[in-house]
N, C-alpha and C positions, 0 to 999 in steps of 0.2 A: 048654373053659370050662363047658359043658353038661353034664359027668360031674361036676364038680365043687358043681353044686347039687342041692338039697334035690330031692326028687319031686315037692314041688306045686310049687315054684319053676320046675322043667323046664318043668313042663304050663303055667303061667303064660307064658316067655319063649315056649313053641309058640303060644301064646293069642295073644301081642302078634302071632310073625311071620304068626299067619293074617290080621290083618288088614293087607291090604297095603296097605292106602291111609295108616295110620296108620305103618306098618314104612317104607316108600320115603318118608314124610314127615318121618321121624327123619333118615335120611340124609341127603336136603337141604339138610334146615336145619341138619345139623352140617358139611356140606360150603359152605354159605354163610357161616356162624358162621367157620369155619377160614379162607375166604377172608379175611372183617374182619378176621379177626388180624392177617392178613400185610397190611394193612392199606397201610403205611408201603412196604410193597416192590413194591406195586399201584398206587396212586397217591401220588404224590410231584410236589414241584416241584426235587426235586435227585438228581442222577442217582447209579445203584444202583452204580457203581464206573464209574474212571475213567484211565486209561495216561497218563503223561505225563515225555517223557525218560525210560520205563525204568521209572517207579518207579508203584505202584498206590498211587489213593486213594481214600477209600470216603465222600465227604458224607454219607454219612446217620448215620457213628459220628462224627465231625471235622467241626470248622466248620474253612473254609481261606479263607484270604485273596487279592486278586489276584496278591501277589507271588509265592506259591506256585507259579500258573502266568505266573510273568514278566509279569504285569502293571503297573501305575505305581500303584496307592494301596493301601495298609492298609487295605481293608474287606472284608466278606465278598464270597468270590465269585458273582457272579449269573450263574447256568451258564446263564440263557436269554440273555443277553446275546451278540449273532453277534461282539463282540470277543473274550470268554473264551472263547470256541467255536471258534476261530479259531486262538485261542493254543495250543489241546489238539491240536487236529488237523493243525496245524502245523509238531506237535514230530516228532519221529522217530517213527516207527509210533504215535501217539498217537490213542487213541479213547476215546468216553463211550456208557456203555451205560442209556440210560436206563428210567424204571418202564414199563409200558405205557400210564401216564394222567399225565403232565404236570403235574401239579395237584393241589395237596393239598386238604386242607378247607378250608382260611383263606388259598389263593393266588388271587389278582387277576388276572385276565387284562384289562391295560389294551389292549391289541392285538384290541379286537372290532369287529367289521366294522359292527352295529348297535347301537346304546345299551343297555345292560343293562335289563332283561332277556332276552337272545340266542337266538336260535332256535336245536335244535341244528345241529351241523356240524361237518366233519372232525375238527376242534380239540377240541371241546369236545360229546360223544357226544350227551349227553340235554342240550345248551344251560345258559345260568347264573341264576344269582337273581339279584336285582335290585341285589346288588354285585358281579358280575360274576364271581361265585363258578363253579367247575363243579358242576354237580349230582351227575354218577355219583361224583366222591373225595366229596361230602359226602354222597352215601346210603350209599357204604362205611362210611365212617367212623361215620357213624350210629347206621347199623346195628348195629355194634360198641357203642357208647356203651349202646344200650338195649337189647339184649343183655345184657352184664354187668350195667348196673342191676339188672333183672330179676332176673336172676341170684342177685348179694348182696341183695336185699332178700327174693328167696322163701327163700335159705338162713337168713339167718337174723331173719326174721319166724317161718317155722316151728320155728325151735329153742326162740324165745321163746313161741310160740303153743304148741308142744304140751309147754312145759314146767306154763306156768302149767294149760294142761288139766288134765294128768296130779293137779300138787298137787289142785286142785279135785274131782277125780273120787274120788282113791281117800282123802283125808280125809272129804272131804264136812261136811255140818252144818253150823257158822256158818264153818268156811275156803271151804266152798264158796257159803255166803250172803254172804259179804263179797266176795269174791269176783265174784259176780255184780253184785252191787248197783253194785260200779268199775266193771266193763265196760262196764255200762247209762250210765252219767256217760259216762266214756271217750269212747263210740262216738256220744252225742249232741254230742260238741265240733266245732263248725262249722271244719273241716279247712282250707276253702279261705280262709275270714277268717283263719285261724291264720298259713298262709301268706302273706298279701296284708301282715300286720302284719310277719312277721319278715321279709319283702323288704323291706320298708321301713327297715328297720335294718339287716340284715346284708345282703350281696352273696350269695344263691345259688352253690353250687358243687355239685359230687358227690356229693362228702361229706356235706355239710349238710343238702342235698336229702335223700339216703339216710335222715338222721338223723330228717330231721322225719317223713317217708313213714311209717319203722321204728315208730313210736311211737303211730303207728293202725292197722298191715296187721297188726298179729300175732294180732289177735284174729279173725283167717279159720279159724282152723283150731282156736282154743279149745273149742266147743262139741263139734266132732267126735270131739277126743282126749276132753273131760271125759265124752260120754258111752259112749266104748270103756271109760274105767277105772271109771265108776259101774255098769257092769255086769260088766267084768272081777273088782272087788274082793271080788265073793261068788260066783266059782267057788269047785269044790271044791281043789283043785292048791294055789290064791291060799291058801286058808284053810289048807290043809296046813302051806303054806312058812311061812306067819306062826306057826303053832303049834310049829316045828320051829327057830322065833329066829331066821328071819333079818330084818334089817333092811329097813324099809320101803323105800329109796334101792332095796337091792337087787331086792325084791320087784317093783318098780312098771320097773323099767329089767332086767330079765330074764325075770319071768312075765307083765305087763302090758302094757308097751309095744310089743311083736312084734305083740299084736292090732289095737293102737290104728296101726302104722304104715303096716294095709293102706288103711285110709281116708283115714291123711293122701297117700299116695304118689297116692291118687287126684287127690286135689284139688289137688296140686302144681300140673303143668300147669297149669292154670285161673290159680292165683295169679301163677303167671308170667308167663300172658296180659296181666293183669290190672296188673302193673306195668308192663308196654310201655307201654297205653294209658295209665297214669296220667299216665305222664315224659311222655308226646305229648301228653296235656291241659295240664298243666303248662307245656310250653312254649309251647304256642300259645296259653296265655295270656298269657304272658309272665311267669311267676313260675318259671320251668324254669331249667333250665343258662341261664350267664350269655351275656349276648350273643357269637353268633361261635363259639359252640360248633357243632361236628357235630351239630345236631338234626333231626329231622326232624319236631316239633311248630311249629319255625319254618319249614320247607321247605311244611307246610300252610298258616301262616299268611301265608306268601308268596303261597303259589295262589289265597288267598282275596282279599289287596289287590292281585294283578295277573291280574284275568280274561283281560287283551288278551294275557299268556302260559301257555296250556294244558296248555305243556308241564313247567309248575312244578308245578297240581295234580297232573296224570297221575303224574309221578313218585312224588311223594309217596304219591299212592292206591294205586300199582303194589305199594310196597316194604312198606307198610304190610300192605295185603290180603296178599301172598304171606305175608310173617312172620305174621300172624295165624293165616292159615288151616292154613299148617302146624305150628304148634302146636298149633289146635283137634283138627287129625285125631290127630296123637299124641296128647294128653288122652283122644282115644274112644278110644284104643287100648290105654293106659294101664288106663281105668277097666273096658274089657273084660276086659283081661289079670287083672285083682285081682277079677273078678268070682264069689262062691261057686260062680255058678250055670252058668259056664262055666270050671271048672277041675275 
């Protein structure tokens, strides 16, 4: 892959691997990230495949019922149940192979030995919140949620943020005066009242969330693209190409934007950060994903109304600080690696 890029680009990817705090912190977090993925086959409350008289079933693609395994009613089957357990194991060479973690994000463990919220143990690793939730499937799952947030909201706040840059920079004069003048309004509109009112009316979801975030983070990255192309637009190259016809679209998305991408790529990272903690402000207000969701802005706001269980904050602080910090070290690594002065 390495023969195949550019010369400074080589010297850049050797940049990133010298630093290894930043290099082995990529790894991690995409080796934790993969884990969320698999999310559903990690922790679950119904088992990953299942034998019975001969024939394979797999609950996690199939809802089945008790009759299925010769039980007496039409409803789903509840595999923790020691009668449908019974019935599997029962049958002619019949066995269930379950997740490693019992427990999904929104399974109940009414079988606790002390009132919710539960110290950990055997059952239930890092213990439950205070509906008797497990902790470890719900920081999975979490973690995953705000993750991908992250994710969609720096892809494409940045597309919208270095588009409007670019118009802004390489027009310039009253596009880039009006321009400015919206941003300045825009970035003054009180975010979290904005929020607080459309919670009031609509039900927060994903989506919506995404939607609202979307429509104030894209201006992270405006100033940085607007002034790569305000100074891009009076190279000599830039002046050539435009003397030579070709179209502005072209001009500014093949001589211009290549400059302007190494400062965005730097501050990628950051932005990314930066939408974790938002979705984790957000819920620990309670104006986040909707109740019962996988969050981990409510796994803090747990730790904060149940002092007398430590091991709610701990959790939360644990998953939190690890995700943070190794994004912070990739961000240095990132900004090293695009650095003039060490390439």
């Amino acid at each position: 892959m390495a023969k195949e890029l550019s010369p400074i680009n080589q010297r850049r990817l050797e940049t990133f691997k010298s630093n290894r705090r930043g290099y082995w912190s990529l790894w991690i977090f995409l080796a934790l990230f993969l884990l969320s993925l698999m999310a559903e086959l990690i922790a679950n409350d119904k088992p990953l495949l299942i034998k019975f008289q001969g024939e394979y079933y797999s609950p996690l693609l199939k809802d089945y019922s008790e009759l299925d395994f010769g039980g007496e009613f039409d409803t789903n089957a509840d595999y923790k149940d020691p009668y449908i357990q019974e019935l599997i194991t029962d049958s002619n060479g019949g066995w269930i192979i379950w997740p490693l973690i019992r427990f999904s994000y929104n399974t109940i463990n009414y079988e606790l030995p002390t009132p919710a919220p539960s110290p950990p143990s055997t059952e239930n690793w890092l213990g439950t919140d205070d509906q008797g939730r497990d902790l470890l499937a719900r920081s999975i799952y979490g973690f995953r949620v705000s993750v991908l947030f992250a994710i969609v909201l720096t892809l494409a706040s940045s597309v919208i943020g270095v588009a409007a840059g670019a118009v802004q920079g390489y027009y310039g004069g009253r596009v880039d005066l009006y321009f400015q003048r919206f941003i300045e309004i825009w970035s003054g509109l009180p975010v979290l009242f904005l929020l607080i009112i459309l919670a009031s009316i609509v039900e927060p979801n994903f989506w919506w969330l995404l939607g609202i975030m979307l429509l104030f983070s894209w201006m992270n990255l405006v100033d940085v693209v607007r002034a790569e192309f305000l100074r891009g637009r009076n190279l000599e190259y830039v002046r050539a190409a435009r003397a030579l016809g070709l179209s502005d679209q072209l001009i500014m998305f093949r001589h211009i934007l290549p400059n302007a991408m190494v400062a965005t790529l730097t501050f990628m990272p950051f932005i990314f950060n930066g939408g974790i903690v938002t979705l984790t402000a957000l819920d620990f207000l309670g104006f986040g994903l909707p109740p019962g969701s996988p969050s981990l802005g409510e796994m803090v706001a747990q730790g904060k109304d149940n002092l007398h269980a430590p091991w709610l904050g701990i959790t939360a602080f644990v998953v939190l600080s690890v995700m943070l910090t190794l994004l912070i070290f990739i961000g240095e690594a990132v900004r090293d690696a695009f650095d003039p002065r060490k390439v």
